[in-house]
C-alpha positions, -999 to 999 in steps of 0.1 A, spaced: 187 -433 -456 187 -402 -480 199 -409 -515 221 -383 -535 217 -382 -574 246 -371 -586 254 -360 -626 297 -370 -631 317 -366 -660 323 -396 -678 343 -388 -706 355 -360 -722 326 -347 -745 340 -348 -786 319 -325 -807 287 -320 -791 277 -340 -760 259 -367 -752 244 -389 -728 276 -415 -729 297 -387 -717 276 -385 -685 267 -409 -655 242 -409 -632 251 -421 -596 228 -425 -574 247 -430 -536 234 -426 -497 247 -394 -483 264 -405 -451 268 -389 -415 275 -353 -417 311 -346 -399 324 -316 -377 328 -285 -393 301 -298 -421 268 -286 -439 242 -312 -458 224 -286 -486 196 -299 -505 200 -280 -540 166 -268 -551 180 -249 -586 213 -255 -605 226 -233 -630 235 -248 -665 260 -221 -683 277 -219 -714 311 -217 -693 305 -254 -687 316 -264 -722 352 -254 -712 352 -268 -680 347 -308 -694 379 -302 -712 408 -317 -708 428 -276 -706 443 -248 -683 414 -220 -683 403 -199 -646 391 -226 -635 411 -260 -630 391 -289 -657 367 -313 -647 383 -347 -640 369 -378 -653 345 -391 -627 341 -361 -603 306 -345 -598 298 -315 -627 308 -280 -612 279 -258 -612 267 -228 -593 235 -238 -575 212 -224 -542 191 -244 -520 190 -249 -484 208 -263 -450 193 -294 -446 216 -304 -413 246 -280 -399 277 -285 -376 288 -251 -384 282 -222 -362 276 -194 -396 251 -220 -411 217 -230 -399 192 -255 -409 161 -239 -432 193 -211 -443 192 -208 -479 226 -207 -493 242 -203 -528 271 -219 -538 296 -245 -559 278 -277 -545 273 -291 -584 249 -311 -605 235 -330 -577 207 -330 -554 228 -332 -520 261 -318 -510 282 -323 -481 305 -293 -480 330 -274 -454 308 -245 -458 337 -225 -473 319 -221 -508 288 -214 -494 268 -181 -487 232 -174 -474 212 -157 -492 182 -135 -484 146 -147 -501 128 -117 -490 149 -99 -511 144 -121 -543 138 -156 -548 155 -181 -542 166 -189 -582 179 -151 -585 211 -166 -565 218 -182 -592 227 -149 -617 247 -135 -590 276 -141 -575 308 -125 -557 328 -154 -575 315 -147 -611 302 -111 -612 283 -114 -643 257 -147 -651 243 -146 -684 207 -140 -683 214 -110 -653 221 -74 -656 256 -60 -639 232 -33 -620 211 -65 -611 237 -82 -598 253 -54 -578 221 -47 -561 215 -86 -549 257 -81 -536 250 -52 -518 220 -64 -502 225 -99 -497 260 -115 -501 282 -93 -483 257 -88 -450 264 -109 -419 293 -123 -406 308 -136 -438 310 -106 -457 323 -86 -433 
């Protein structure tokens, strides 16, 4: 059986945080269901936005609750699909977290194309949150253009 490590909010973070405001769980990913995607997350993004996210306020974004899985932006790849759009060896970017597995309805998840640019590049470019730190806007328009809105999801 596979293992999931998984990084959840704790507690709220006071000041800067730390460790005690973290836990690591470590849980066996069961069966996938109907209409589900298993991705193995090869690269998660850590982003300055994630300091507003652990707290306890009304931003874009709804907060972090106490015990869920962090929210980051991550890529990796299909590990085992029962969706017709997703395939297993796709690579895919999307909101699966700071863990190493996700089971997800596939509704936050887009492939992404690794001949155009590796696989990490996913990560500073996105139709959700047009500009990443550490990417250029005319870097991140050419990876939509070229990647994000081709096949039958973008259309």
């Amino acid at each position: 059986m596979t293992i999931n490590h998984q990084i959840r909010l704790a507690c709220r973070p006071v000041g800067i945080p730390k460790q005690s405001d973290w836990s690591l769980m470590k849980e066996p990913i069961r069966d996938i269901a109907d209409g589900e995607v298993l991705v193995q997350n090869y690269y998660i993004s850590v982003d300055p936005a994630m300091r507003g996210w652990v707290k306890d306020i009304d931003s874009y974004v709804p907060p972090v609750k106490i015990g869920e899985v962090m929210r980051a932006l991550t890529v990796g790849e299909v590990i085992k699909s029962n969706r017709d759009e997703f395939s297993e060896g796709d690579f895919i970017a999307g909101w699966d977290g700071v863990q190493e597995y996700n089971l997800s309805d596939g509704k936050m998840l887009t492939k992404v194309d690794t001949s155009i640019a590796p696989l990490h590049t996913y990560l500073t470019a996105s139709p959700v949150l047009p500009h990443i730190p550490g990417s250029t806007k005319s870097e991140n328009q050419i990876l939509a253009k070229r990647s994000w809105f081709q096949g039958p999801q973008g259309q």
